[in-house]
N, C-alpha and C positions, 0 to 999 in steps of 0.2 A: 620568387625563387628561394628555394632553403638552401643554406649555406651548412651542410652537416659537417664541416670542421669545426665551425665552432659551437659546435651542440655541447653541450653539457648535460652529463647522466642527472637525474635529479629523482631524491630517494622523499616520499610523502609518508612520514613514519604514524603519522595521526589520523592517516584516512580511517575510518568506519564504513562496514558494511552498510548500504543505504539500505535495505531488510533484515527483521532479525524474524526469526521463526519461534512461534510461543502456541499454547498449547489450550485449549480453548472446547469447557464441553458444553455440548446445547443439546437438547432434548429434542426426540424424535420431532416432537410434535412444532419446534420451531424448524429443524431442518427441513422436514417435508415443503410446507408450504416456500421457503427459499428456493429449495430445488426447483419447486414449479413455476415459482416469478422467474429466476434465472434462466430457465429452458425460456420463454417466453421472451427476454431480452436477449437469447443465441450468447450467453456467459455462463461460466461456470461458477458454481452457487457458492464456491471460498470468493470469488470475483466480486460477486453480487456483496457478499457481506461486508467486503472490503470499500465500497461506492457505500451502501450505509452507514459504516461508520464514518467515513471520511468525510460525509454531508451533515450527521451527525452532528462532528464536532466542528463543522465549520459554524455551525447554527449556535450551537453553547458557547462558543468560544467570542462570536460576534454578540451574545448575550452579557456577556460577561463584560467587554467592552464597551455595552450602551450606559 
């Protein structure tokens, strides 16, 4: 059971947005075929590029550590 008497307000002045939005250009000719593996996985192709990168650098990153 919560006891809201003695709650205390509490102010997180350092939080960060967990997304930042940035701007990113790629040639017809790589977006096309994106769009069409992403149609194929039911995601959408900003989705899809985002799982790429993200395996990407788990793969350099584990490199870099061996």
């Amino acid at each position: 059971m919560i006891d809201w008497s003695k709650a205390r307000r509490l102010t997180l002045p350092n939080l960060k947005p967990s997304l930042k939005t940035i701007s990113l250009r790629l040639s017809e000719a790589m977006i096309e075929p994106l769009k069409v593996l992403a149609n194929r996985n039911d995601v959408p192709y900003q989705t899809l590029i985002k799982i790429i990168l993200a395996e990407r650098l788990e793969e350099e990153l584990r490199a870099v550590v061996r």
